[in-house]
C-alpha positions as CSV (number, residue, x, y, z in Angstrom):
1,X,0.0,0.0,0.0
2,X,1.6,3.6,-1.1
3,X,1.3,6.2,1.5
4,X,-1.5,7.8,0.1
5,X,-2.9,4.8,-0.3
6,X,-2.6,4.4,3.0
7,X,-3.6,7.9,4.2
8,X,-6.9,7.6,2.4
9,X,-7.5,4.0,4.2
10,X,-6.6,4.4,7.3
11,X,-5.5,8.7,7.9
12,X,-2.5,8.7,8.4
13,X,1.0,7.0,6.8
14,X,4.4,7.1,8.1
15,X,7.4,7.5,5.7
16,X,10.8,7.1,7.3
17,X,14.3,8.3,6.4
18,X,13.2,11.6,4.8
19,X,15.7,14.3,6.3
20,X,19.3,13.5,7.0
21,X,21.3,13.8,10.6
22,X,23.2,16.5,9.8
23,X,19.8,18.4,8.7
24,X,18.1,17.7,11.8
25,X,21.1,18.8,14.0
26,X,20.7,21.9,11.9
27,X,17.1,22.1,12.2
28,X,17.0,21.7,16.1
29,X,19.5,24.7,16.3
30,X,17.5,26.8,14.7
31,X,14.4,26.0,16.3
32,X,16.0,27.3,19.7
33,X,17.1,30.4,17.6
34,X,13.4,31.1,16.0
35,X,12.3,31.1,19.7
36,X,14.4,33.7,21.2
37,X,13.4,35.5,18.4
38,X,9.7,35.1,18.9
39,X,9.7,35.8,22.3
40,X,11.8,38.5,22.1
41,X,9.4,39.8,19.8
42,X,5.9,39.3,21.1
43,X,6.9,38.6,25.1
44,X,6.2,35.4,26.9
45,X,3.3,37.0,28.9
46,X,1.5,37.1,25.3
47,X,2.7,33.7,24.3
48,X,1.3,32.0,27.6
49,X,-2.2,34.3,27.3
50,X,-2.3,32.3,23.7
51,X,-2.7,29.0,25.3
52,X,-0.3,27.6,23.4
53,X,2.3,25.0,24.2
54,X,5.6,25.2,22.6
55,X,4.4,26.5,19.2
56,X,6.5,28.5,16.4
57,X,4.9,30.3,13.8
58,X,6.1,32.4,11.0
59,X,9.7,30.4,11.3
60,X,10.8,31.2,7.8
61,X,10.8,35.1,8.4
62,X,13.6,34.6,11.2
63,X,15.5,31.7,10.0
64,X,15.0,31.5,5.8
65,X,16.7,28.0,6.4
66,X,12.8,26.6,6.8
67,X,12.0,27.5,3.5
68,X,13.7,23.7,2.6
69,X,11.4,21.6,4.0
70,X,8.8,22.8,1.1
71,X,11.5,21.9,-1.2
72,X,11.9,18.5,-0.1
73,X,10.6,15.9,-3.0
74,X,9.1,13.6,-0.8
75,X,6.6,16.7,0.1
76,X,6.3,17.8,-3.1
77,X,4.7,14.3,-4.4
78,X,2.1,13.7,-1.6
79,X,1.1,17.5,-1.7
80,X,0.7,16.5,-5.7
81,X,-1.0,13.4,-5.0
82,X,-3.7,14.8,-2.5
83,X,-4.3,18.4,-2.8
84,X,-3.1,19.2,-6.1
85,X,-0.1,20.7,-7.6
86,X,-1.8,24.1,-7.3
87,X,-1.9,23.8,-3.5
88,X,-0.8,26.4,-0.9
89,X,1.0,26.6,2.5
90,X,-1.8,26.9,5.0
91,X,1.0,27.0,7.9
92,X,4.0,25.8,9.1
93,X,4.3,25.7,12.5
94,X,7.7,24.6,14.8
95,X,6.7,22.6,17.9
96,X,9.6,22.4,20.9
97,X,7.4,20.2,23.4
98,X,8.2,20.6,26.4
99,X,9.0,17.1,29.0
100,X,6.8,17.5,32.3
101,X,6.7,15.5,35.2
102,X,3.7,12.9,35.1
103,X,0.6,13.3,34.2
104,X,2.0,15.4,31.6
105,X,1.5,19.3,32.2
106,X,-0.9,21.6,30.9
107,X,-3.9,21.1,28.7
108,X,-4.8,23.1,26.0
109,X,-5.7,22.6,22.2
110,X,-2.6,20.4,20.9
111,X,-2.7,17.6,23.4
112,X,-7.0,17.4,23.1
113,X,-8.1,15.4,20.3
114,X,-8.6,17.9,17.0
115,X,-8.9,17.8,14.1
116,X,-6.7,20.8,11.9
117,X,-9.2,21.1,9.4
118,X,-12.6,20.9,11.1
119,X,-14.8,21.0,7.8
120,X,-16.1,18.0,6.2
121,X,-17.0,18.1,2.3
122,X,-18.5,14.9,1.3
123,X,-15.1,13.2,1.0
124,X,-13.3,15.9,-0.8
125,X,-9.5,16.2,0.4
126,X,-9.1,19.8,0.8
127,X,-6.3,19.9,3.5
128,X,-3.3,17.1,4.3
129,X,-0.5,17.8,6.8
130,X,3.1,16.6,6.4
131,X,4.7,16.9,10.3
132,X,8.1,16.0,10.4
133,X,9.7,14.4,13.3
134,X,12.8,16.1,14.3
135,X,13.7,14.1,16.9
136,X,12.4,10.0,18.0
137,X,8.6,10.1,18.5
138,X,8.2,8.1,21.4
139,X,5.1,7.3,24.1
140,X,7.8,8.7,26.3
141,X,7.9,12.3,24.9
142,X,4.8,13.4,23.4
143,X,4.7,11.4,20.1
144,X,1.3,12.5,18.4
145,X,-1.6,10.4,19.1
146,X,-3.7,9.3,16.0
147,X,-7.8,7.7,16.3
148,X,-7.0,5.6,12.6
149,X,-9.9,6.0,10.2
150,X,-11.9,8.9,12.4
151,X,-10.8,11.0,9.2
152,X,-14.1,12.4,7.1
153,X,-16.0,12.3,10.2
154,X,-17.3,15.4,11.7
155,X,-18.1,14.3,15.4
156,X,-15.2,13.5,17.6
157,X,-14.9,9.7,18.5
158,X,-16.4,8.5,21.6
159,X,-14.8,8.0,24.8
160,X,-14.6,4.2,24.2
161,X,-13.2,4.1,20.4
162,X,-10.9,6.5,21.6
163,X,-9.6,4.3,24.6
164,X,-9.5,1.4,22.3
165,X,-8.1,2.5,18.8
166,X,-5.9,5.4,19.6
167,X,-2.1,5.4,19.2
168,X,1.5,7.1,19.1
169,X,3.1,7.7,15.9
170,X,6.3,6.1,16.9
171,X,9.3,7.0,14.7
172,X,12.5,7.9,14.3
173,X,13.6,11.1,14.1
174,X,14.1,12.2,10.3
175,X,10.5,10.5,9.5
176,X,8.1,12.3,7.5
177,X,3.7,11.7,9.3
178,X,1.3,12.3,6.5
179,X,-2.2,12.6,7.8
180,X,-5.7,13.8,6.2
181,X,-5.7,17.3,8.3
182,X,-9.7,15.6,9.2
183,X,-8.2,13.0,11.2
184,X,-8.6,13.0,14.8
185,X,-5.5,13.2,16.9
186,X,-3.5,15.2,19.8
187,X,0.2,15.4,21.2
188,X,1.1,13.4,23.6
189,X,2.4,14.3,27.1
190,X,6.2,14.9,27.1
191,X,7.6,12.7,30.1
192,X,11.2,12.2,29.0
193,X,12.8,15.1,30.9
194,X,14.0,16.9,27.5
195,X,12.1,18.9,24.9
196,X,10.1,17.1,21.6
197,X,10.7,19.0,18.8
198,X,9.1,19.1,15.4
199,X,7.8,20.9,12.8
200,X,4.1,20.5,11.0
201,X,3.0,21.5,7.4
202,X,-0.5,21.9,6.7
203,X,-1.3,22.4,2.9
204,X,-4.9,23.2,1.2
205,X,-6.6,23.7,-2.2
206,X,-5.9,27.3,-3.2
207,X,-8.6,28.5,-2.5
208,X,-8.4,28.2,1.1
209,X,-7.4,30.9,3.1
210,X,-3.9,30.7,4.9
211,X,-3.6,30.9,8.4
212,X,-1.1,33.9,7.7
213,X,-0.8,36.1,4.6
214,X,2.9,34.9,3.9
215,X,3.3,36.8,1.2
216,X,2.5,40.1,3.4
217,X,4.4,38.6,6.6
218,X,7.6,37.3,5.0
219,X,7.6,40.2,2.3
220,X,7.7,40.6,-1.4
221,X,11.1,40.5,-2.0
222,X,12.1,37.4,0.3
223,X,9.2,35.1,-1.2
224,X,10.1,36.7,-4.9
225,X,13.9,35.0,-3.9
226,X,12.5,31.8,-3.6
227,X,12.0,28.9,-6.0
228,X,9.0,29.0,-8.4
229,X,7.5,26.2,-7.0
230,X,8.0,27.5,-2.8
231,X,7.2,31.3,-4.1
232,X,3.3,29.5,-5.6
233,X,3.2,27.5,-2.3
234,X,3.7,30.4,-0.3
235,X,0.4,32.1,-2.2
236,X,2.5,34.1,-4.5
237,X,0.0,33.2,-7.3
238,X,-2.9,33.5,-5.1
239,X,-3.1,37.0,-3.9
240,X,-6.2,39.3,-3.6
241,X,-6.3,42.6,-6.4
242,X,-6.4,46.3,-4.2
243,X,-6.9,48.2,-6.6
244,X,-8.2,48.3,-10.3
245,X,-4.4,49.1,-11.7
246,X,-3.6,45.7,-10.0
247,X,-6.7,44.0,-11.5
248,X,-6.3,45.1,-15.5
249,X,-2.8,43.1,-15.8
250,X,-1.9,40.9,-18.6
251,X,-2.1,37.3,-17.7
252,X,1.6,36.9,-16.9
253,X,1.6,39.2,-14.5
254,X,-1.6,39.1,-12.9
255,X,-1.8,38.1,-8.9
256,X,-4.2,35.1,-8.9
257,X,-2.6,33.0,-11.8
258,X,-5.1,30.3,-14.5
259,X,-5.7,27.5,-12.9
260,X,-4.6,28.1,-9.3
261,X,-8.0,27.7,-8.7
């Protein structure tokens, strides 16, 4: 069974081996780096008012390095084989997971059962996340817990499938967790005594509105650097007219390209 394959059967679909050591030693660095930078930025009294455990957003504006994980092929062909070739970046989010002392810490969104894209179109895949493990997922330190085949299902599982079907996405670090962004599933609590980190991908039909306005938070002339392919992923080709001398453009240069649709 191919991943996708697999993904429409049963969710979800592991793929190991996708990002080299000396990648993730990179990566983890500058994870720790993005988050000085955030907090420096926004404040930690902000961050913890979010409710949010852990979580990095807008990573490519402080460290450009995160623009390679939409580059990597193996992305590329299940974002192709799901939600189109046309398909944009909804987000990209870091996670450093904290390790708490049993039960587990805090509760808040991540680590209740979700689902990232909370719409249900009679069976139409509009949304598939990529998450990346950056380092082992383990029961130990939070790997993400998955409810296999509750994707397409609007109502949350009950208690009892829940307690009997749920699972951790064990892997080594360097593995690549494809999921329908419909499927039930939370992180896990972080007992290992050090930090979880990885770093999710959530990509939709173009015609979905991104979490951020990437193009407007990254800037014109950083996404315009990047490769064709990254610069329509980022929503180059998918931008909203302002004005009429923006709208009257010749096709080549209009902002919402043919067939991004």
């Amino acid at each position: 069974m191919t991943p996708v394959e697999k993904v429409l059967a049963d969710g979800f679909a592991v793929i190991e081996s996708v990002v080299d050591s000396s990648t993730l030693d990179e990566t983890r660095a500058r994870m720790y780096a993005v988050r000085e930078s955030i907090v420096k930025e926004v404040g930690e009294d902000r961050l913890q008012r979010a409710g949010e455990l852990g979580v990095l957003r807008l990573m490519m504006r402080f460290e450009p390095f995160f623009f390679r994980f939409l580059e990597i092929p193996e992305v590329l062909s299940i974002v192709d084989a799901t939600v189109s070739p046309t398909a944009i970046l909804h987000l990209q989010n870091g996670f450093i997971l904290p390790s708490f002392l049993p039960p587990g810490g805090q509760r808040v969104f991540q680590n209740s059962y979700h689902q990232d894209f909370p719409r249900i179109l009679n069976g139409y895949l509009a949304s598939i996340n990529v998450l990346f493990a950056i380092d082992d997922f383990s029961r130990e330190n939070g790997a993400t817990w998955v409810v296999p085949r509750t994707q397409q299902t609007p109502a949350a599982p009950p208690a009892d499938i829940v307690a009997a079907d749920a699972m951790p996405i064990e892997c080594p670090a360097g593995s690549m967790i494809v999921f329908d962004s419909t499927l039930w599933h939370a992180a896990g609590s972080n007992t290992s005594g050090r930090d979880r980190l990885a770093i999710n991908q959530q990509f939709t039909r173009s015609w979905i509105k991104q979490q951020i306005d990437y193009v407007r938070a990254l800037g014109p002339g950083l996404v315009e650097a990047q490769q064709p392919r990254t610069k329509q992923m980022l929503g180059w080709y998918t931008r909203v007219v302002t004005s009429l001398e923006e709208y009257y453009q010749p096709a080549e240069h209009r902002l919402y390209r043919k067939g991004q649709g």
